[in-house]
N, C-alpha and C positions, 0 to 999 in steps of 0.2 A: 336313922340319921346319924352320921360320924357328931363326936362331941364339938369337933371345930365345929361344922359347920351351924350344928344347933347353937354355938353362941354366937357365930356369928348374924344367924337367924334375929337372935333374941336384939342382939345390939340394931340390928335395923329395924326390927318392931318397935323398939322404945324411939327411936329418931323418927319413926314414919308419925307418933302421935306427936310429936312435938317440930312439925315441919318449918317452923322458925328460928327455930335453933341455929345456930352458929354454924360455920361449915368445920369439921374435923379438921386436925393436918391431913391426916389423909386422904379424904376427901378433896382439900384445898390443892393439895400436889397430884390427886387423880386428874383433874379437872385441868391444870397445868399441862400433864401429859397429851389430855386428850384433843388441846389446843393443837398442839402443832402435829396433829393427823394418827391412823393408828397404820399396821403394817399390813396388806391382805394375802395373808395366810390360812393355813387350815388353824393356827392356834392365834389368833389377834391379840387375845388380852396377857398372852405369855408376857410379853415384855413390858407392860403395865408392872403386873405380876411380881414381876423379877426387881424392877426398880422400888414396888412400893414395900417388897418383902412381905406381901401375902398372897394367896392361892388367886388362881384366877377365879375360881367359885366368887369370891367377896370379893372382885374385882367387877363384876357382872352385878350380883346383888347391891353395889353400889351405884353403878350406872344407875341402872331399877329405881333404886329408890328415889336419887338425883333427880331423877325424870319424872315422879309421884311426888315428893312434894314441890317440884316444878322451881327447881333449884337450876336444872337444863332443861333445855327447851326441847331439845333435839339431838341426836349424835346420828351423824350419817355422812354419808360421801361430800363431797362439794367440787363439784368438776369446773374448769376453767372455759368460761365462757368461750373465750376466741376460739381455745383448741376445735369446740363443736363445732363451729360458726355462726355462732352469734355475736356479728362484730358491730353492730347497732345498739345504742344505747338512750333515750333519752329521759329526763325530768319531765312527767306533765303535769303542771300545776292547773287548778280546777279552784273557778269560784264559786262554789256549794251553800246553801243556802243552811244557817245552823239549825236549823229543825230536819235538816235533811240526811247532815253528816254521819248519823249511825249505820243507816242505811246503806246511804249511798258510799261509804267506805267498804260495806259488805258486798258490795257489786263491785266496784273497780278491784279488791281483792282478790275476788274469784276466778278473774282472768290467768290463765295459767302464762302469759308474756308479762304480766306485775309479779314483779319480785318483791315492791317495798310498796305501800299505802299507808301514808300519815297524814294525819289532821295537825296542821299550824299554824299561830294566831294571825292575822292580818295585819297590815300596817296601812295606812293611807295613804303609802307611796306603792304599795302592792296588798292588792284586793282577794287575793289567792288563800285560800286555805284548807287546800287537799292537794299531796303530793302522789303522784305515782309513779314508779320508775319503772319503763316500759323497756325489752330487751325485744331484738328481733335481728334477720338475720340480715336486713340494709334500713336506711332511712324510710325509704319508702313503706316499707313492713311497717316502722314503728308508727308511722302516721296511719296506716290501716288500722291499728289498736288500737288508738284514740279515736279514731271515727268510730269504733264499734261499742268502745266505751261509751264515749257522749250519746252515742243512739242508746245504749242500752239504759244511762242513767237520766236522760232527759237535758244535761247540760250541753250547750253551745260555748260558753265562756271558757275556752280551755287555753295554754300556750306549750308548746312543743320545745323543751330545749336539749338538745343533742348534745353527749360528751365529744371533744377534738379528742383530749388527753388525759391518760389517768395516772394520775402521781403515788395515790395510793388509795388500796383498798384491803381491807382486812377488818375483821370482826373484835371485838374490843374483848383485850386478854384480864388477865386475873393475875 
């Protein structure tokens, strides 16, 4: 094993036991980069690489790690919905009975047309406390997904609300 890469090795051993630990600059400015997309080439992490002034070797081994102590969740494609056509969106909010909610959030999850399932507290002006954002490729689709949901989870008590227009949407940066 080259000597860089064995310290580079040893340095993410020591951070993999201590997965609390603070994020690096480097790390902190990986993560930066990796926000706003990578390039797909035969060499992706070249211009990580190049920007961060080290090998891609420990550009990778950092991902890795990122992603073991669960620092990221995920690093992958993210394609734009309309281009596919899937130009249907709605909120379906569920009122879930709270000994049900672990559950029944592992089932409305599972559906591969939910993209998002959250549990959120109630108000007395709205009784609702399971979110699911259902995508499909018309209205009508997205209402077939909520029938299959409610059959699949036993809830009847559901509401359907459908986006007109989206002003913004983006994942929260660093």
């Amino acid at each position: 094993m080259p000597e860089n890469t064995k310290e580079i090795a040893e340095n993410l051993i020591v951070r993999k036991e201590n997965p609390s630990a603070r994020l690096d600059d480097t790390d902190e400015k990986l993560i930066r980069l990796m926000q706003d997309g990578i390039e797909f080439t035969h060499a992706p992490f070249l211009e990580y690489a190049n920007v961060l002034g080290i090998s891609e070797e420990e550009v990778v081994f950092r991902i890795k790690t990122l992603a073991e102590q669960k620092k990221i969740r995920r690093f992958g494609a993210s394609i734009g919905h309309l281009v596919i056509g899937f130009t249907a969106n709605a909120m379906c909010v569920w009122d879930v009975a709270p000994s049900k909610v672990s559950d029944t959030g592992k089932i409305m999850a599972s559906f591969d047309e939910v993209s998002h399932c959250y549990e959120r507290p109630r108000t007395a002006e709205w009784p609702y406390n399971m979110y699911t954002m259902i995508h499909g490729r018309s209205t009508e689709e997205c209402e077939a997904v909520a029938v299959r949901i409610s059959e699949a989870v036993g809830i009847a008590d559901y509401k359907l609300v459908f986006s007109e227009k989206e002003f913004k949407k983006t994942g929260v940066r660093i």
